[in-house]
N, C-alpha and C positions, 0 to 999 in steps of 0.2 A: 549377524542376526541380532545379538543383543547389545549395538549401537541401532540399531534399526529398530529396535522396541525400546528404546531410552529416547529416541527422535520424538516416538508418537507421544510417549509420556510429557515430555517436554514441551510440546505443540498442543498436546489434547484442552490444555486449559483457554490458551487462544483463539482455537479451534472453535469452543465452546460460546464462548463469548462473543467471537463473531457473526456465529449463527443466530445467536440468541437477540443479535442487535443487528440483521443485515438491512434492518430499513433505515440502517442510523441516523437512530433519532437523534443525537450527539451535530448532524452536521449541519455549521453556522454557528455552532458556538464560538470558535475561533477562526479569527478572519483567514487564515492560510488555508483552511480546509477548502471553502468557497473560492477561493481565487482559482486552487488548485482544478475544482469542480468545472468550475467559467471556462477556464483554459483548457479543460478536457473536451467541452461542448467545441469549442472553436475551433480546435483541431479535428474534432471527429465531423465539422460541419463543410470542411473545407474552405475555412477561413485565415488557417494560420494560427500561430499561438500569440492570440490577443486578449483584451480583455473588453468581453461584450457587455458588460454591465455596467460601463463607462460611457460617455457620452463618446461620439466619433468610436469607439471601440480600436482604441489604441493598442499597438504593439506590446504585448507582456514581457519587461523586460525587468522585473526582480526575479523572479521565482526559474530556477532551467525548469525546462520542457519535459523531462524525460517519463518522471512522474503522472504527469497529466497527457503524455503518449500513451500511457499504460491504460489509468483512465479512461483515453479517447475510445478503448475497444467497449465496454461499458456502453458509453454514449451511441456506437456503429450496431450494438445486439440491440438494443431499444432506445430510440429516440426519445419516446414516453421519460418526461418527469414528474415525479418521484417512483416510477415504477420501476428503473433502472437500475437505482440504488444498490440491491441485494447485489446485481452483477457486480456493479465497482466493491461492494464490500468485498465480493470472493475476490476480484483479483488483487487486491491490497494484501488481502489473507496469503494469498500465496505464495505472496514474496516473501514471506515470515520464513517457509523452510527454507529456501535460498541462502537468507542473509544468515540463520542459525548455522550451516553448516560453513560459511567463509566464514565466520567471526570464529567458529572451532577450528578452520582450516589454519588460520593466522595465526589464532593462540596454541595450537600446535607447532606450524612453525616456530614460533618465538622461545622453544623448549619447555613449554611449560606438562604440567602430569596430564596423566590422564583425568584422573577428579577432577582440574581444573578446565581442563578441554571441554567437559562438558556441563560444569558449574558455571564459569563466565557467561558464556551466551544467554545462560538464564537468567541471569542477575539482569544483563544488559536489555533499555529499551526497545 
């Protein structure tokens, strides 16, 4: 129970911030965000994972798929853009507790303390 209320503490600031910005205003600043975005449309369009903002809308072949699979659900709940947004924001969000509790899984493995178990993951991006 009280790793499971040190979870939420842990999360509550992400949490926050996520909500606070689910029409993220932020996306376009950096060119991977949008590729990621294009390839989520393409897949969720029944296109493949290409890139539609190209001319001929070429095969997407820097970036894996897996990401912009995740994405793609986003783009399947509402076609509407920028109204979709908030969706993709939550589900970005909710890979956060995921990846907190393998990166504690790991560094548990790896014998490290308990403090550390649950210190690392918050340090980390």
């Amino acid at each position: 129970m009280k790793q499971a209320i040190l979870l939420v503490l842990v999360l509550l600031p992400s949490a926050l911030f996520s909500w606070w910005n689910r029409d993220m205003p932020q996306l376009g600043i950096h060119h991977d965000d949008t590729i990621y975005w294009v390839g989520a449309k393409s897949i969720a369009t029944g296109e493949g994972y290409r890139l539609l903002s190209y001319p001929g809308a070429p095969a997407q072949t820097k970036y894996p798929p897996l990401f912009p699979a995740l994405l793609a659900v986003a783009w399947k709940i509402n076609p509407a853009f920028p109204q979709n947004l908030p969706s993709a924001a939550l589900l970005a969000w909710l890979m956060m507790p995921l990846y907190l509790l393998l990166v504690k899984r790991a560094v548990s493995d790896f014998g490290f303390s308990q403090w550390w178990t649950w210190g690392l993951p918050r340090l980390l991006p």
